[in-house]
KEKE-3310 file (N, C-alpha, C; in steps of 0.2 Angstrom, whole numbers, plus 5000, padded with zeros to 4 digits):
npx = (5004:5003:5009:5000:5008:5019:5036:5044:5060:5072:5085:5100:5114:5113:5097:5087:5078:5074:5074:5065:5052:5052:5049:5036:5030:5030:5023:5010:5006:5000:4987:4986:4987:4994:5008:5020:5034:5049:5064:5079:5089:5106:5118:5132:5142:5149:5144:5132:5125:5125:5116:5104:5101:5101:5089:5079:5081:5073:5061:5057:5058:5063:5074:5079:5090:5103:5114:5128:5144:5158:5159:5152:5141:5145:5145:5132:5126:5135:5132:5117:5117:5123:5112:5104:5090:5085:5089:5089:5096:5094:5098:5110:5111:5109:5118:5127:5126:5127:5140:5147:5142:5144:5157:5162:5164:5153:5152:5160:5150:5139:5119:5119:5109:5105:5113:5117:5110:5107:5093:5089:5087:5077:5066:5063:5059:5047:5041:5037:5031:5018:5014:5008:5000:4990:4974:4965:4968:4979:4972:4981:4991:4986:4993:5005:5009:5017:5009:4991:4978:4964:4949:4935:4931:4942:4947:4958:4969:4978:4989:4995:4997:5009:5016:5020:5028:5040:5042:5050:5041:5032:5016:4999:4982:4965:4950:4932:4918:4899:4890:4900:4908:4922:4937:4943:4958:4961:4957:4967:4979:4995:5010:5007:4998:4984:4975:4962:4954:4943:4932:4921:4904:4900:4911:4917:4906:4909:4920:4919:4909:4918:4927:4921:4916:4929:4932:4921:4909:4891:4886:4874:4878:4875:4886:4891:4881:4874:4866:4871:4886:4882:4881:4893:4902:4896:4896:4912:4914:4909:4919:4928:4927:4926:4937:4946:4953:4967:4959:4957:4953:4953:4949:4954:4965:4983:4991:5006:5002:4993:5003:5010:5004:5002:5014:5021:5010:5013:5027:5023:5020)
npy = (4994:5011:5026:5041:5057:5054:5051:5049:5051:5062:5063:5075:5079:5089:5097:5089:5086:5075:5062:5065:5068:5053:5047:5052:5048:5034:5032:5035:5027:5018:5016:5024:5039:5046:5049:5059:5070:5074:5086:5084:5096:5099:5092:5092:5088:5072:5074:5078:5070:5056:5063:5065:5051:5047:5054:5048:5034:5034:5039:5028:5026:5029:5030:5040:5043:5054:5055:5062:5065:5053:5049:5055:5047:5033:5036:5037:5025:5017:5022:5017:5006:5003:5008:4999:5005:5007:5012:5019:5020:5029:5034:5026:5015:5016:5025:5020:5008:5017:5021:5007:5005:5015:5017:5027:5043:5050:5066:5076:5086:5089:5092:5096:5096:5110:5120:5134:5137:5137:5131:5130:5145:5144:5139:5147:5157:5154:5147:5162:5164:5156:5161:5176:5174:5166:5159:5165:5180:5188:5190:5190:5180:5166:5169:5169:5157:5140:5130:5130:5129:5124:5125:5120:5128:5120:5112:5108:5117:5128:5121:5112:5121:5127:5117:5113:5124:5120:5110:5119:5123:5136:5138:5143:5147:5144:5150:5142:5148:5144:5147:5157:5164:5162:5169:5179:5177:5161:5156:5162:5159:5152:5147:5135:5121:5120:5110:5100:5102:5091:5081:5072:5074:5070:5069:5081:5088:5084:5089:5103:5105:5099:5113:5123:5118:5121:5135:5138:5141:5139:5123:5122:5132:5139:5138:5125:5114:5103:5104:5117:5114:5103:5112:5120:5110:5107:5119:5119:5107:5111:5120:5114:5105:5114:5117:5108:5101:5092:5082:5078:5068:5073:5065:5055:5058:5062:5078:5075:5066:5069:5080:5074:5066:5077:5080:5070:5073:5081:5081:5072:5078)
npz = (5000:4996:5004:5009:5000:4998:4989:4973:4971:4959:4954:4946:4939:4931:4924:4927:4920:4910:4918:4927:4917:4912:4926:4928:4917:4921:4932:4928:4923:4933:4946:4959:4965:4971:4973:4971:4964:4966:4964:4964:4956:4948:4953:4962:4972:4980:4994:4993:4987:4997:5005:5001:4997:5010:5015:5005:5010:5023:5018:5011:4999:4980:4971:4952:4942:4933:4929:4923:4925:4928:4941:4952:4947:4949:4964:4967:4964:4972:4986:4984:4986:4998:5007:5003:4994:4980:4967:4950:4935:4923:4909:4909:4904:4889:4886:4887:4878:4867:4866:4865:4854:4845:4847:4856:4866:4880:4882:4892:4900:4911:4908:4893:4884:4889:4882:4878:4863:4848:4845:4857:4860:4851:4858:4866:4862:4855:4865:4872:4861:4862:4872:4870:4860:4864:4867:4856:4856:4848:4834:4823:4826:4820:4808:4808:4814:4815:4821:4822:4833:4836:4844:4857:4875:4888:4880:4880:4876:4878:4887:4880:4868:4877:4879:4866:4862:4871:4863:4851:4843:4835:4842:4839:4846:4845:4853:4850:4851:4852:4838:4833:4821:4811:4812:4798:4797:4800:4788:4778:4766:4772:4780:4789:4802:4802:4816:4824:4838:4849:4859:4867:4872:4885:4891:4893:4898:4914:4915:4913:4923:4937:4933:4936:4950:4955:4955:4962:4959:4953:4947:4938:4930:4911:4906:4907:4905:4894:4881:4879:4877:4867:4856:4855:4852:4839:4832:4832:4825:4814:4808:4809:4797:4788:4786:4783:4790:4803:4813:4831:4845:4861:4873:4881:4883:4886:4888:4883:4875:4865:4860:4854:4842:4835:4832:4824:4814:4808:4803:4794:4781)
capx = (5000:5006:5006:5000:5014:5026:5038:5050:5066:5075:5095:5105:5118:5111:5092:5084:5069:5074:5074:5057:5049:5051:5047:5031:5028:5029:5017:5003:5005:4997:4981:4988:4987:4994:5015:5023:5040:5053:5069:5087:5095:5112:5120:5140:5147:5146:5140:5125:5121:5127:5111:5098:5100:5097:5081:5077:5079:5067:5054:5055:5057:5069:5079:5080:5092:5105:5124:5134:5149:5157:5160:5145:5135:5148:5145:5126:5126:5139:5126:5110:5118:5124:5108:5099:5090:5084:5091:5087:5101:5089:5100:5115:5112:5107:5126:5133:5125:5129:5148:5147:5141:5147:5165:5161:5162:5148:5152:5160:5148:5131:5117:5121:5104:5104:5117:5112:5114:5100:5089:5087:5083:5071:5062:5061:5057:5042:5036:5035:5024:5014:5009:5006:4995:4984:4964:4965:4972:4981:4973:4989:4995:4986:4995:5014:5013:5018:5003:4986:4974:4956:4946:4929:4936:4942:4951:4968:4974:4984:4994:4994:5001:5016:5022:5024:5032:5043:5048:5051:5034:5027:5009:4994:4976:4958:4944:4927:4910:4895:4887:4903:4910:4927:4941:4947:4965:4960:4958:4970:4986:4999:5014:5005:4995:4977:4973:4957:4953:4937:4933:4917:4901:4898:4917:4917:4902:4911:4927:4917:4906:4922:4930:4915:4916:4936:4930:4915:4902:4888:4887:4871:4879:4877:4894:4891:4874:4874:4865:4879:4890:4882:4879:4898:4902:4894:4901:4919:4915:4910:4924:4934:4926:4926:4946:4947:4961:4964:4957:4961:4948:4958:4942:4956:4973:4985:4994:5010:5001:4989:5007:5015:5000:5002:5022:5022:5006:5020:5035:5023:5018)
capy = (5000:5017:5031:5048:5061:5050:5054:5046:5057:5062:5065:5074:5085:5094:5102:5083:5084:5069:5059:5069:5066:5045:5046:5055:5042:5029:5036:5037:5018:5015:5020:5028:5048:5050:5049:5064:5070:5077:5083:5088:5096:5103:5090:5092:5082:5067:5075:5079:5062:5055:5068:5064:5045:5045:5056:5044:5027:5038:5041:5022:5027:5027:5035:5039:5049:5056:5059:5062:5065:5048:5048:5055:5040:5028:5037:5035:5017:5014:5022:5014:4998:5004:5010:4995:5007:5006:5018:5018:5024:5032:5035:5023:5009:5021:5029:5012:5004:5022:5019:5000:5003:5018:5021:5036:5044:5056:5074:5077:5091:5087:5096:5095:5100:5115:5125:5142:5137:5139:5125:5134:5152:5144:5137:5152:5163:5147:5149:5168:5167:5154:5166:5181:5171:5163:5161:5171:5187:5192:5183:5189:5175:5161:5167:5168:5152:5135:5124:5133:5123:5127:5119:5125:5128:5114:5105:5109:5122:5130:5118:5109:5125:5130:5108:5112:5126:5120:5107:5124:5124:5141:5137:5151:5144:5151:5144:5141:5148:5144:5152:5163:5165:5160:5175:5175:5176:5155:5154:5165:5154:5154:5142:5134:5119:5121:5106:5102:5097:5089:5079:5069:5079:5067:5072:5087:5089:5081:5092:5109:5105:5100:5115:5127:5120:5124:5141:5140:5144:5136:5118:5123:5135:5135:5134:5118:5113:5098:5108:5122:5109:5099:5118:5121:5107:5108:5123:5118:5103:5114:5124:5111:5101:5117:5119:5100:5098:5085:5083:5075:5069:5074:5064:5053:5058:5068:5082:5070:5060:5072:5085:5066:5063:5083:5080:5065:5073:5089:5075:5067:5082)
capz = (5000:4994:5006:5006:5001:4996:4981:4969:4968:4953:4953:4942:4940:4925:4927:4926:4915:4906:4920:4929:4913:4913:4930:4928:4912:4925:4937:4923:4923:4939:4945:4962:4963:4978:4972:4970:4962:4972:4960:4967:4950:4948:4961:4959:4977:4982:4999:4992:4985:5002:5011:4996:4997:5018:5017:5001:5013:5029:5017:5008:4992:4977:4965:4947:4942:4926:4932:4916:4929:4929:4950:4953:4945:4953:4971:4968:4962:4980:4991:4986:4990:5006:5009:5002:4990:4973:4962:4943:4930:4915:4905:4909:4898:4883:4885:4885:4871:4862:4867:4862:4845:4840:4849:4857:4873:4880:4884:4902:4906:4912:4904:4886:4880:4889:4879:4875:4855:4843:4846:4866:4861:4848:4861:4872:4856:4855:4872:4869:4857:4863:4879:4866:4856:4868:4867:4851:4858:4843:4828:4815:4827:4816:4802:4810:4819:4816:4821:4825:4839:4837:4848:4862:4880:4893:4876:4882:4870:4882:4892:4875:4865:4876:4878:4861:4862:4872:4857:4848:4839:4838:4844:4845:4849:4846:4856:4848:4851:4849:4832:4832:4814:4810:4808:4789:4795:4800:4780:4774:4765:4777:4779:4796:4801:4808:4818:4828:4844:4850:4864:4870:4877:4892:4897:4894:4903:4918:4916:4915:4929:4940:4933:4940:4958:4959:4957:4968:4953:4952:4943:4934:4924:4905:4904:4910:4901:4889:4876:4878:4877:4858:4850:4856:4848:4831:4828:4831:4821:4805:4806:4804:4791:4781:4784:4782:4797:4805:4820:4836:4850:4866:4876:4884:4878:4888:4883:4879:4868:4861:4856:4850:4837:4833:4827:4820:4807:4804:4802:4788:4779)
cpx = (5004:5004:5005:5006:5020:5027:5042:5054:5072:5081:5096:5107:5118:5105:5088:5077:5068:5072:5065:5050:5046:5049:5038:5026:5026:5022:5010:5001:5000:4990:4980:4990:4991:5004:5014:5032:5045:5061:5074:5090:5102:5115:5128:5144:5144:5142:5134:5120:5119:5119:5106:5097:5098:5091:5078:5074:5077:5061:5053:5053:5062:5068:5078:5083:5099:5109:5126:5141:5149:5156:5155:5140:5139:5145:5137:5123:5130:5132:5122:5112:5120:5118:5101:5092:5089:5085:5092:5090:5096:5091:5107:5117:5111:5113:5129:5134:5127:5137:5149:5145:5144:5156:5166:5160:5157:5154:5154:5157:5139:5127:5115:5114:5102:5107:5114:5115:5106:5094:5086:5083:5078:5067:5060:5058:5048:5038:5033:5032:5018:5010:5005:5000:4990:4979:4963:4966:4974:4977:4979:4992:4997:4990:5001:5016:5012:5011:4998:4980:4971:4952:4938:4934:4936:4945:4957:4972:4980:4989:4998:4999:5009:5020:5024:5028:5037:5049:5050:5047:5030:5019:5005:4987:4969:4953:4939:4919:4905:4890:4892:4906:4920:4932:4944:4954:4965:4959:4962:4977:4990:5004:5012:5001:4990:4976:4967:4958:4947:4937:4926:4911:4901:4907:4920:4913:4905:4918:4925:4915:4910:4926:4927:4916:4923:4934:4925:4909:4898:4887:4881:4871:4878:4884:4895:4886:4877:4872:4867:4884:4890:4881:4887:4902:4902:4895:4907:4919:4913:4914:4930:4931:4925:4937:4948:4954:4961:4961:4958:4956:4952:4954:4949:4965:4976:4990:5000:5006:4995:4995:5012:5010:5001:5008:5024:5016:5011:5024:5031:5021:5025)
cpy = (5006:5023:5037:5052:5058:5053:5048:5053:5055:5066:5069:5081:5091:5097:5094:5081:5078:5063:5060:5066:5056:5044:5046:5051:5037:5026:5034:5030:5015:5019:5024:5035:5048:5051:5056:5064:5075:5075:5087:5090:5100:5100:5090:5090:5078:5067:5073:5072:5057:5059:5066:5056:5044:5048:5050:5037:5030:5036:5033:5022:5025:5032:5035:5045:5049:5059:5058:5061:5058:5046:5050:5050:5034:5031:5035:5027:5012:5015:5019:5008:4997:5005:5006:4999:5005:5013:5017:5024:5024:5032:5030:5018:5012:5022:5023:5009:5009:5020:5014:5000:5008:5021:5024:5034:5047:5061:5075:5083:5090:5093:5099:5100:5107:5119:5128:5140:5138:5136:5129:5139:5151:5142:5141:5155:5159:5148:5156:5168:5164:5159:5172:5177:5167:5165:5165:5179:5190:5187:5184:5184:5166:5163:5166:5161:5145:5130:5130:5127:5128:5119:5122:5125:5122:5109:5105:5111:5123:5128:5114:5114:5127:5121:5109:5116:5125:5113:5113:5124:5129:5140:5142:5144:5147:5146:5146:5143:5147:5149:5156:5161:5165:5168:5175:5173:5169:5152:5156:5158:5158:5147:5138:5124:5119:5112:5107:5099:5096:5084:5077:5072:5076:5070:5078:5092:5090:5088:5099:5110:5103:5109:5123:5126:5123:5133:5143:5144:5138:5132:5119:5127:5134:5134:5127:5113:5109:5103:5114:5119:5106:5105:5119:5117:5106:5114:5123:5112:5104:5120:5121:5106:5108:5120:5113:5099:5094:5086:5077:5074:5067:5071:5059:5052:5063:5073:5080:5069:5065:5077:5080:5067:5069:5083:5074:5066:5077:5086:5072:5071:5083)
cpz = (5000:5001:5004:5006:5000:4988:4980:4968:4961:4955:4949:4943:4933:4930:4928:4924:4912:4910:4925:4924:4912:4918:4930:4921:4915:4929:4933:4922:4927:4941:4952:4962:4967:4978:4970:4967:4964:4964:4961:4958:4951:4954:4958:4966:4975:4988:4997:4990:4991:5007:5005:4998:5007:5017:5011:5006:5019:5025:5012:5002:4985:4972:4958:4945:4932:4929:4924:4921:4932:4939:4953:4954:4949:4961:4973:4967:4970:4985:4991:4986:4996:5009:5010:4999:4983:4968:4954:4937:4924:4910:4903:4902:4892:4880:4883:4881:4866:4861:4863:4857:4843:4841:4851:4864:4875:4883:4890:4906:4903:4905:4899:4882:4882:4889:4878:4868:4853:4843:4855:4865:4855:4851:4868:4868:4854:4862:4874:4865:4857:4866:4875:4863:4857:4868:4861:4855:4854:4837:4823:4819:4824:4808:4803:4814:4817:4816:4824:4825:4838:4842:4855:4868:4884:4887:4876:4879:4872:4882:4886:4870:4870:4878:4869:4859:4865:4867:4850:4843:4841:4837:4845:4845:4849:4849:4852:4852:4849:4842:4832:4823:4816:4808:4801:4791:4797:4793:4775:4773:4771:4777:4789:4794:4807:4810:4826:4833:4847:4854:4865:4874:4884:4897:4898:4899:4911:4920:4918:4921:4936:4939:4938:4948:4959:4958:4960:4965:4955:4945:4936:4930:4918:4901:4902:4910:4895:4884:4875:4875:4868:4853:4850:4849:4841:4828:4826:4826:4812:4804:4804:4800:4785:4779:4783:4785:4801:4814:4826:4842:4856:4871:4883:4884:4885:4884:4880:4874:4862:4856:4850:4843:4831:4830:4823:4814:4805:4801:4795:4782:4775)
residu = (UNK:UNK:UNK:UNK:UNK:UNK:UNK:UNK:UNK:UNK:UNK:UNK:UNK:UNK:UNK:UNK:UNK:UNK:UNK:UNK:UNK:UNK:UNK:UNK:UNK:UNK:UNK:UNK:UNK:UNK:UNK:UNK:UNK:UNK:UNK:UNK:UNK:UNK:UNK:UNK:UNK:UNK:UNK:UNK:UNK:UNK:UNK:UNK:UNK:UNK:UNK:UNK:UNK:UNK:UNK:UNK:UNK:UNK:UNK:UNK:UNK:UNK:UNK:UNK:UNK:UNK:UNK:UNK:UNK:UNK:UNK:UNK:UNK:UNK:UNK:UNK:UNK:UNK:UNK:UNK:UNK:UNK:UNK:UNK:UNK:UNK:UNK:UNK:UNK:UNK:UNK:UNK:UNK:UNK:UNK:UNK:UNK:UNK:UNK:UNK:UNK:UNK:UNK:UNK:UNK:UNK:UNK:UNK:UNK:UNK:UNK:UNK:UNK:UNK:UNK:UNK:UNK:UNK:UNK:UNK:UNK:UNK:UNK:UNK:UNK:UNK:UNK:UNK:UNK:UNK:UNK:UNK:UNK:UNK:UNK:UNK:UNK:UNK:UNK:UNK:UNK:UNK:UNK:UNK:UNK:UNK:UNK:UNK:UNK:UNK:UNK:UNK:UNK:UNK:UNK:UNK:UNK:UNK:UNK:UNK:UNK:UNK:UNK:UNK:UNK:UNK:UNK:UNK:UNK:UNK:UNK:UNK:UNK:UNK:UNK:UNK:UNK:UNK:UNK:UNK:UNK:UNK:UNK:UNK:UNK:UNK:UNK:UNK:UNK:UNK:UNK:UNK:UNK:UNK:UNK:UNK:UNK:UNK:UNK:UNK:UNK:UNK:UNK:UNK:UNK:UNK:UNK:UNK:UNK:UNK:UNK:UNK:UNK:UNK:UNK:UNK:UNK:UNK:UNK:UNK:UNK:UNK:UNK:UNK:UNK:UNK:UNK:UNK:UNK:UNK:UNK:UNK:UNK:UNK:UNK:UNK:UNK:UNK:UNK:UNK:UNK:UNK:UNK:UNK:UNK:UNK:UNK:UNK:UNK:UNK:UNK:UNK:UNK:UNK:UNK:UNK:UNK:UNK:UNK:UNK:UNK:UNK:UNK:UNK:UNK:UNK:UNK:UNK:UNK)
# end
């Protein structure tokens, strides 16, 4: 039995997204909410591994971590056997097999990915403009950006549009209302791609009417009204049968998998 407030910890002596990320993959495997993720980055003693791995065996948990520093990852691999611990290299075996096939060493300084080179300030200059371009704000957005997500609200434009900024995909986003008319710059040529997003009324329903009590609105809003809900709907769904893009029913997708389906259509395009 899992207790409440418990974490999995994530090591590394970079920022440890890499390692955060497969954690938090893991997690979604299970049907327990109640883990959390706890993640020490920028570690550069061994002290520090040495004071992470005792609070790790207190709270009866374990490790996943991303040392590129060869001594580092040996110090962490000693402790959690000192510790009697479970500590899980991410990336180790990955490195190795690269080594063992292609000859090669990796890079002696953590990090690697987040070099200020052009690939970074694209994904800053990306995140930027997601935030600018959010909700339809600016429509000259849908002409200058990358992918434009239409969609009614609660279909995860947002959180949705800056995960993709942050794979350096300038994202904007217009949301859908009922009987509202489309803005031309949504049909004007443009080197972009509209893609829709649509999602299930019952879950919708469900998502609204929780979304109403976190703000202490009343549930019988038409916010929050089925027949708010299949007008909502049947407009978003003849605006993209009139732009014929693809569409995406985000009814049980998370934002991983729903920004995954959205690059691998741009990759075949």
């Amino acid at each position: 039995m899992v207790l409440k407030n418990t974490f999995i910890y994530v090591c590394s002596d970079a920022v440890g997204e890499t390692a955060e990320a497969v954690v938090r993959a893991t997690i979604r495997q299970f049907t327990n909410n109640e883990i959390g993720v706890k993640r020490y980055s920028h570690i550069q003693t061994e002290e520090e591994i040495e004071t992470i791995v005792k609070e790790v065996k207190q709270n009866n948990s374990f490790i996943a971590y991303t040392l590129v520093q060869p001594e580092l990852r040996a110090k962490m691999q000693q402790e959690a056997i000192r510790q009697d611990i479970r500590a899980v290299d991410v990336m180790g075996p990955m490195m190795q097999a690269y080594i063992d096939t292609f000859n090669d060493d990796p890079k002696p300084e953590p990090g690697q990915r987040q070099v200020l080179d052009e690939e970074y300030f694209k994904r800053i200059e990306a995140v930027e403009f997601a935030v600018k371009y959010d909700d339809g704000k600016d429509v000259k957005g849908l002409l200058l950006a990358d992918v434009v997500l239409i969609g009614v609200s609660r279909t995860s434009k947002t959180p949705l549009s800056i995960f993709l900024a942050h794979k350096g995909i300038k994202t904007a986003n217009l949301p859908i209302l009922p009987e509202m008319e489309p803005p031309e710059e949504l049909f004007k040529p443009a080197d972009r791609m509209v893609v829709g997003l649509t999602i299930d009324p019952g879950h919708l329903l469900k998502i609204r009417t929780e979304r109403l009590k976190t703000l202490g609105l009343p549930a019988q809003s038409k916010y929050a009204s089925m027949d708010q809900i299949k007008k909502e709907l049947q407009t978003a769904g003849n605006w993209m049968q009139q732009l014929d893009c693809p569409v995406i029913n985000v009814s049980d997708k998370s934002i991983e998998e729903t920004a995954g389906i959205i690059m691998k259509i741009r990759s075949e395009i």
